[in-house]
Every structure is written in C-alpha cells, then in structure tokens.
VEXSE-193298 format. One record per atom (N, C-alpha, C): residue in one letter; x, y, z. Coordinates in steps of 0.05 Angstrom, whole numbers, plus 5000, padded with zeros to 4 digits. Example, Ala and Ser with C-alpha at 12.3 -4.5 7.8 and 13.67 -1.06 7.14 Angstrom:
residues 2
A526448865156
A524649105156
A526449345156
S525749555142
S527349795143
S525850015157
end
This chain:
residues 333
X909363473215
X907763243219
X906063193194
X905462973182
X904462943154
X901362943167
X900363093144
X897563083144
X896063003125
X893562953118
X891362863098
X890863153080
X890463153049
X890363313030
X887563193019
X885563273017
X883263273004
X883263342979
X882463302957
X882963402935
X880763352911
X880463432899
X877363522880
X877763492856
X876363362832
X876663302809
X874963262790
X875063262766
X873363142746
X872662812749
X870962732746
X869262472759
X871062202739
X871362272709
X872562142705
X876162192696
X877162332715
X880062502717
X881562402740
X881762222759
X882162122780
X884962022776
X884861902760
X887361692753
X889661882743
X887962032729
X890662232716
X891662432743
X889462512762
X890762662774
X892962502801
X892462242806
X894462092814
X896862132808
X896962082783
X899462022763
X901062222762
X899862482768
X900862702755
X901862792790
X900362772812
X901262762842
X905062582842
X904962342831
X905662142842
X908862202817
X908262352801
X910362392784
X911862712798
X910062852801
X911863072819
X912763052840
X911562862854
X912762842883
X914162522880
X916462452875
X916262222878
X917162082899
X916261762909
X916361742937
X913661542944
X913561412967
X911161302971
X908661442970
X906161452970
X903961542970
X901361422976
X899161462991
X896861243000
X895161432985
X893161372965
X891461522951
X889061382956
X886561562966
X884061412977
X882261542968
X880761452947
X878761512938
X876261542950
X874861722960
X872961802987
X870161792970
X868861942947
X868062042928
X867862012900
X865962122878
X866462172860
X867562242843
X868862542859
X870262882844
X871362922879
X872562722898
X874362742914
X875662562929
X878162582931
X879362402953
X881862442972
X883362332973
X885562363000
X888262252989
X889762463002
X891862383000
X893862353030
X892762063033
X893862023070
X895562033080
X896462303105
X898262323112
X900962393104
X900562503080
X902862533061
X904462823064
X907362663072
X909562803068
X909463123052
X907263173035
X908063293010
X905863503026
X908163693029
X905863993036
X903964113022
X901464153033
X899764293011
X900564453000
X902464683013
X903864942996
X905564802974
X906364592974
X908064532952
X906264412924
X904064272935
X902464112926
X900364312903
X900664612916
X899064752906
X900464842883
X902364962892
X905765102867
X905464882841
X905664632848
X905464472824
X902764542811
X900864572819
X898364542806
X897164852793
X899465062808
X899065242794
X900865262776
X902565252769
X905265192743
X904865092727
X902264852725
X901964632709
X903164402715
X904864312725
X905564112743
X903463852737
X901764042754
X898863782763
X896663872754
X894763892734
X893263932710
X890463922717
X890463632735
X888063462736
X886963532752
X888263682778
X886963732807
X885664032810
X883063992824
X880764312817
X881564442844
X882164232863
X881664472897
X882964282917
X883464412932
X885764282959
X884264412986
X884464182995
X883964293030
X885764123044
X886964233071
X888064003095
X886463903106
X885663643111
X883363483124
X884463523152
X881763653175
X881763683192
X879763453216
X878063353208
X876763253212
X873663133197
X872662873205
X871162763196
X869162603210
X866162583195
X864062583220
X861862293193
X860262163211
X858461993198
X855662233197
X854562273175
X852062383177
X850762453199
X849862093200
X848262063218
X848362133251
X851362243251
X852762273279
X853562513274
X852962663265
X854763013274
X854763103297
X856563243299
X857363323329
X856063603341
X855963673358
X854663903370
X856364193355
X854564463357
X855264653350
X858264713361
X857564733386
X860964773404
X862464493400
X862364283390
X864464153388
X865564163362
X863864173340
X864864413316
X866964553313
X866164733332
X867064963331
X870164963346
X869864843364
X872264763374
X874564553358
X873564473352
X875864243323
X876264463306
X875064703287
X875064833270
X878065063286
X877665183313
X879465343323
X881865293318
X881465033328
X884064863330
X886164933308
X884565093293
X886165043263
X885965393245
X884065503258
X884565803250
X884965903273
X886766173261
X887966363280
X886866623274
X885166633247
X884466923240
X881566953253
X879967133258
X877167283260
X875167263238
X876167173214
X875267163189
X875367033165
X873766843166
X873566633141
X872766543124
X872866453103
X870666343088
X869766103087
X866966013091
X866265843094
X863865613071
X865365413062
X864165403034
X864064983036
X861064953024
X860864633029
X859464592995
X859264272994
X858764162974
X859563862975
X857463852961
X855663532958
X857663402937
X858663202950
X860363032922
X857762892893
X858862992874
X857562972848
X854963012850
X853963162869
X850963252875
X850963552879
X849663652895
X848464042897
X851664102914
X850564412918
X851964582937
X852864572969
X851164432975
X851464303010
X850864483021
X848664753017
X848464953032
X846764943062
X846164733068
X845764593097
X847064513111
X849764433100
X852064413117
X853964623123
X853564793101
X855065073107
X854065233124
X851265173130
X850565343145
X851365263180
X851265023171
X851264913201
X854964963218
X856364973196
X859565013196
X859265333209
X858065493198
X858465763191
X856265833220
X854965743231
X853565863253
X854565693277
X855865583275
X858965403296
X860465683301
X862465773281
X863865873278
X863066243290
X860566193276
X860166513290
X858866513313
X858266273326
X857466243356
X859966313372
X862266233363
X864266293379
X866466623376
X864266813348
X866367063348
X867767043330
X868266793301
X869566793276
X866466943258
X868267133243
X866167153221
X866667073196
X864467043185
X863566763161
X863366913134
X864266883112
X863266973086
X862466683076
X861766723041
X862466543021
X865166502999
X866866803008
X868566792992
X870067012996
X872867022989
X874167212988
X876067303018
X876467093036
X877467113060
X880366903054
X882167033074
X884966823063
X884866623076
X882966533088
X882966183101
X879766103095
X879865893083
X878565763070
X877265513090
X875265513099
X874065203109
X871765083100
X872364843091
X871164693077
X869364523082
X867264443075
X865164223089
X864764093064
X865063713059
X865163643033
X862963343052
X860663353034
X859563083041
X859962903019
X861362663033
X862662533010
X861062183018
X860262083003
X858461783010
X857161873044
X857061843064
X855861883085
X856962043108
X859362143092
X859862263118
X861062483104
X860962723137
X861762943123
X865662983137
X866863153116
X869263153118
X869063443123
X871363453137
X872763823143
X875063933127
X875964123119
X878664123114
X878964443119
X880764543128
X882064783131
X885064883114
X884065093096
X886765133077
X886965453074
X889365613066
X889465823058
X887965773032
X886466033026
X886066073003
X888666092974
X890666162989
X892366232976
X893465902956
X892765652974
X893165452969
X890265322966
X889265362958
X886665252953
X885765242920
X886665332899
X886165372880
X884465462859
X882665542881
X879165612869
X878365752903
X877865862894
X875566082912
X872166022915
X872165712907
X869465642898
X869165342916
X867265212925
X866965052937
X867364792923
X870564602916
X871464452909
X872064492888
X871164742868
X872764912848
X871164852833
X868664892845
X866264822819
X865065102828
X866765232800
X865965572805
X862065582788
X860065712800
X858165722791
X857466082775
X856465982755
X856266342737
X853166272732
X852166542728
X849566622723
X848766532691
X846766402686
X845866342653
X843966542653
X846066792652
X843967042638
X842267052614
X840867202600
X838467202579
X841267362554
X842767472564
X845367592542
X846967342534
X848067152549
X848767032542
X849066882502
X852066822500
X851766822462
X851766452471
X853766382490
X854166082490
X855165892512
X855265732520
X856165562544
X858765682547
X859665712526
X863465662527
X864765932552
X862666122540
X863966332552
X864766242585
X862766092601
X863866062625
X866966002631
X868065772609
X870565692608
X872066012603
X871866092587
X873266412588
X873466482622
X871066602628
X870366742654
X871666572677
X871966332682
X873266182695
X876166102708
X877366232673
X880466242663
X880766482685
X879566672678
X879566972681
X880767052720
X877666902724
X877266852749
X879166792772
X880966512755
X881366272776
X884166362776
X885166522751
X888366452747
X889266832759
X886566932760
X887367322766
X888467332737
X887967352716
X888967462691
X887867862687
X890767942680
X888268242680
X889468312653
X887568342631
X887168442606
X887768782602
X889168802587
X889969162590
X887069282580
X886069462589
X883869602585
X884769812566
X882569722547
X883069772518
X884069772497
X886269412507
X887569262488
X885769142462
X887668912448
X886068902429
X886868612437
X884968522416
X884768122430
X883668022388
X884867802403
X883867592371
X882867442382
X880367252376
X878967082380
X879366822351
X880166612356
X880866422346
X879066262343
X876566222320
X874166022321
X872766092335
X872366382330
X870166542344
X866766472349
X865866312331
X863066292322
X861666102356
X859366252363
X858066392359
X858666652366
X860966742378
X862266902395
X861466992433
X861566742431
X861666752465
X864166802478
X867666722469
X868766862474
X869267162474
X868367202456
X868667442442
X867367742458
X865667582460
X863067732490
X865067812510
X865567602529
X867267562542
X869267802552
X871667742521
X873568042512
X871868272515
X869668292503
X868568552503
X867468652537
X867668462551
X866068542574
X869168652589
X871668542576
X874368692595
X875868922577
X874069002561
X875269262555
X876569242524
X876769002505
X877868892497
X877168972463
X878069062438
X877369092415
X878068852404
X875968732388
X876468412384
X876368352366
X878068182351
X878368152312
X877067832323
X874667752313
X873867532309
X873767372296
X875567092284
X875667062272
X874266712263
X873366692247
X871866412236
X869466532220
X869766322204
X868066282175
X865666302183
X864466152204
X861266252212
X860166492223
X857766532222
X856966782238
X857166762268
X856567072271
X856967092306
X854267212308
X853767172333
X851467182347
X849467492337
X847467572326
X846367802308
X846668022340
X846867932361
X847368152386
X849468252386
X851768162372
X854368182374
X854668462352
X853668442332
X853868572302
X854368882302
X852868902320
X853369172317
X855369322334
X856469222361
X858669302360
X860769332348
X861169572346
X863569722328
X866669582338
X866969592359
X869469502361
X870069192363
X867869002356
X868268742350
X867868772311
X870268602302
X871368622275
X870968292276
X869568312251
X868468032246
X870667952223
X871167722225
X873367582197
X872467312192
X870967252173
X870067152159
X872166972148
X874366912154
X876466672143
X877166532165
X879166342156
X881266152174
X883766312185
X884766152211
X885766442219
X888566392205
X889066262190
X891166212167
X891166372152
X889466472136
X888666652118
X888666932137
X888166892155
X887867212177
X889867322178
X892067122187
X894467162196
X896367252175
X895367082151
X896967232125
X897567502122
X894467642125
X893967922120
X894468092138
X894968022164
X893768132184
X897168382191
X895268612201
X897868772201
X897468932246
X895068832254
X895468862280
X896668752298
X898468932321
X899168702340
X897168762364
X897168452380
X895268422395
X896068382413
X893868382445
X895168462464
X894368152474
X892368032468
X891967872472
X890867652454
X891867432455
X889867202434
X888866882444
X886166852441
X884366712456
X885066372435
X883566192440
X884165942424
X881365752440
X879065712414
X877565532437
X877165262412
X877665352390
X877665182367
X877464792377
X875164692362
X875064482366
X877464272346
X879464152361
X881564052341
X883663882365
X885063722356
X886963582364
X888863812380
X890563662405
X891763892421
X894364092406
X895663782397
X898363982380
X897564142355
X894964022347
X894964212322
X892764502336
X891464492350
X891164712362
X893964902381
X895364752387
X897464932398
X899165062370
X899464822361
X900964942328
X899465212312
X896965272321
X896165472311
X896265672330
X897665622357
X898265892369
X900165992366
X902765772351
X905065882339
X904066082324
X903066072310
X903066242280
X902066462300
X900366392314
X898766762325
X900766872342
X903666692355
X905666862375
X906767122357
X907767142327
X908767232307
X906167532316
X903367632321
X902767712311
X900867862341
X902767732361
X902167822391
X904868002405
X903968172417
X906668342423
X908268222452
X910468312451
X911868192479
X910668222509
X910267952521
X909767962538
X906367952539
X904867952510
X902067862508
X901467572513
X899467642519
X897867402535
X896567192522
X895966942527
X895466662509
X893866502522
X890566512518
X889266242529
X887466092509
X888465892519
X887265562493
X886865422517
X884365342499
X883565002512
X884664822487
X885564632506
X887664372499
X884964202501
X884464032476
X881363792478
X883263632486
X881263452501
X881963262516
X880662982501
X880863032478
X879962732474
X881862542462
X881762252454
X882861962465
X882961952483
X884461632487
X885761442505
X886561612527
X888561782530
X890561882540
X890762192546
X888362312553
X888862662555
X891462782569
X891162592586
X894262782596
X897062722579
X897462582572
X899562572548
X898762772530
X896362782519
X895662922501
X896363252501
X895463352523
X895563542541
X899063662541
X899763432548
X902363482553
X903863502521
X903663372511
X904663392482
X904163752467
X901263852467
X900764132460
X902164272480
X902764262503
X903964472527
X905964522514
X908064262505
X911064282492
X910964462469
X908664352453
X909664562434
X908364852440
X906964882453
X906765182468
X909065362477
X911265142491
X912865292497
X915465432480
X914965262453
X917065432430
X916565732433
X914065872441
X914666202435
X912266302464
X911166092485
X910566232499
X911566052535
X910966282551
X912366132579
X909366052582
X909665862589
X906665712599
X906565702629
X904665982636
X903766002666
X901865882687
X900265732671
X898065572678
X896965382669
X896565122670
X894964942660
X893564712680
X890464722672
X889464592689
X885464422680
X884464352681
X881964232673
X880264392690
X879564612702
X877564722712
X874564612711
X872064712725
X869864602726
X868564692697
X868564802682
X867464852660
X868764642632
X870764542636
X872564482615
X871464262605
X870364042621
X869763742610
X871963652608
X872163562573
X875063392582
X877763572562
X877363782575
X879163952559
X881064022588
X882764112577
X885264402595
X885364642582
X884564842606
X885165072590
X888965182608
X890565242581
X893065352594
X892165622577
X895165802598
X894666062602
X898266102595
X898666272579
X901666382571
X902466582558
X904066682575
X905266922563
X907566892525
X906867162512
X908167112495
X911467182492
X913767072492
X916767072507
X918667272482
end
C-alpha cells in the first residue's frame, strides 16, 4: 500500500532534491512542499527502503533524512497522551525507540519530543535520543505537527531531520571540522588506527585535528599556517607547498586522503586523481564537492565522474554542515 515519505533538506536544495527523486524513480510523483528543510512525497509507490539505497550510493545527494508519515495534527489541536500513543503502536513492534523532534528552519522541538516520548513510555515503549533501530519522528512544520515512523537503518542520520548538532568546544581550530566529524559520523567510516592521512588545503587545520582525534599521522598540506595548538604535535607534518609540488616529492603511501580545498568541483576532484597514485589499495577518499553556480547538482555530478576514474564512489550527499557543498566518500580501486 503506498505511503507518504517525509523528507528533509537544505532550505535552498528542494528542487534539486526533486529532480534527483524523480530521475531515480521514474514514474508519476505528487511532491508537497510542507516546510522550509521538509516535505512529502504523497503516497508514493517508491519504498522508503529503496528510497534510502539511492541516497546512500549517491543516487540522491540532496536529501538529509527520511521518515514514513504516520500521522498529522494542527498545533492548536493535539491529541491526548493515549491517543498518541496508540497511532504511534500502530506502527512499532519493538520495546525500544528513539525518539527525536524538530522545528522546521527553527530550534530542536524539545517540547514536542517530550510530549511523543512520555506517550510512548506511558504505555511500556522505552524512549532514547538516539541509537535505537526504529526511529520516531515529531517535525513541526508551518502549524502543525507531523509524525513519521522509520528504521533507523533507513533514515539516514541518527539526528533529528539530519541536522546533526556538535559541541563548539574552546579546542576547536575551525567550523570546517564539523563537516569532517559529520562525514565520519553519518556514513560509519572507520580509519585504521594508526594509519597515516594527507590533508589537502590543510590551513587552519581543522581537518587535520579531526585525523588526529582517529588515530591518524597527518602530512598537512598548504602554504598557510596551521593553527600554533597544532605545532607541536609530532605526528602532524606540516608541508608548506601545493599539493602539486607535495605529490612530486612525496614517497609515503597513505591510508587515507582528505580534500576540503576551496575550488571548482572537477578541478577539485582532478586533484584527487593525482593523490589516488599516492593512496594504497582500497584507501579511503573524502572531498567536499563546492556547490557553487547556477547548477550544483550538475556540478556535483560532473566531479563524481571524474572521481570515479580511480575511486568507487560510496557516498555522496549535502549533509547539515556542508552549505552548498557535497561531501562524497570513496574508496581507492
């Protein structure tokens, strides 16, 4: 029986993530814009489990988080604890869930989570914020609040509409690192402990942090300095050139190599060519793809291609940290 797909986005990414729906699945489609950073996809034929596969493959780029729409309420009218709770059953079978809300292009919704989450444990479900394989969602979207119930496994983010939130610690070198931590997070990437990593346009070295926090010996490389906290670790290797000139010299292989370089998509992917030569089999590959002109997802799509001359491209997608970037994720083949 076709159901409603909720789905979560960058505010001005909507259109692309249509396009990119409407090109994998092809076929009729009712797309209803509910939201800011959410909307519907009514009744549609197209299984979330399938819906998800595309969006983890790269498929579908644009889209942050998926729920099955279970139900929907006016503000001003919410329904009683037990009637809650009873629409919510309807639809889990486990003892244990996570339960996670948020305000379209506004806060966390932690007043509606609560109200979801003391439904639920009135009746004997227990409640986290995260980390349970069924996922229920509370999204207040213009006046009313929406439901949706999904595996985590199909949900894409473990985070409430995939607006993953990180701490702005006092260590911190730079914004960027979240986009790192994010990658890390969202996609399960696991870095060999006590590999070695290149950092591509390292400056200030907030990636670089990052590597060091997974075990990681890090050849840093860009003409500017890195952060004076950074300096004295021994096993961060500062390189003071272009990674043109790096790559000339360079006689390590790496287990991993990062890419956050501010530049056009193909010519940033064109510079991961050169670093596949100098990554060992089966090493690991994450770049953010900029998203700027007319056209990001063309754009997007253009660097992916040439990504794939020397790496399998396992992930690509615009996460909550990215703006108008994609970060993809690929192995070296």
């Amino acid at each position: 029986m076709p159901r409603s797909i909720l789905f979560s986005f960058a505010s001005d990414s909507y259109r692309y993530a249509v396009r990119e729906i409407r090109e994998a699945f092809p076929g009729e489609h009712r797309f209803e814009r509910v939201g800011a950073e959410v909307a519907r996809l009514a009744d549609s034929a197209v299984s979330v489990e399938d819906l998800a596969a595309a969006c983890d493959d790269g498929r579908i780029m644009f889209v942050r988080h998926l729920t099955v729409e279970v139900a929907g309420y006016p503000l001003d009218d919410l329904p009683t604890a037990q009637e809650l709770a009873t629409t919510l059953l309807e639809e889990i079978t486990v003892r244990s869930v996570s339960v996670q809300a948020w305000i379209d292009g506004a806060g966390t919704g932690s007043h509606y989570r609560h109200l979801i989450a003391d439904a639920l444990t009135s009746r004997g479900i227990s409640t986290e914020l995260s980390g349970r394989d069924v996922v229920v969602s509370g999204i207040v979207a213009g006046k009313q609040l929406l439901l949706g119930v999904n595996r985590l496994a199909d949900s894409l983010s473990d985070w409430p509409g995939g607006r993953m939130r990180l701490a702005r610690g006092e260590d911190r070198v730079s914004r960027s690192e979240f986009k790192l931590e994010e990658a890390i997070a969202t996609f399960g990437l696991e870095l060999i402990p006590g590999g070695k990593a290149v950092d591509l346009g390292a400056s200030p070295g907030g990636w670089t942090r990052i590597l060091r926090q997974h075990d990681q010996e890090v050849w840093s490389v860009d003409p500017g300095a890195l952060d004076p906290r950074l300096q004295s670790d021994r096993r961060i290797h500062h390189e003071a050139t272009t990674a043109g000139r790096f790559f000339a010299g360079n006689r390590v292989r790496f287990d991993v190599v990062v890419n956050d370089m501010r530049m056009d998509q193909v010519t940033s992917a064109r510079m991961m060519l050169d670093a596949a030569d100098h990554l060992r089999r089966g090493g690991l590959a994450i770049v953010t793809l900029k998203g700027g002109g007319k056209n990001p997802l063309d754009g997007a799509r253009r660097g992916i291609e040439v990504l794939r001359e020397r790496y399998d491209v396992r992930h690509a997608r615009q996460l909550h940290h990215n703006r108008n970037e994609i970060t993809v994720v690929g192995t070296h083949e």
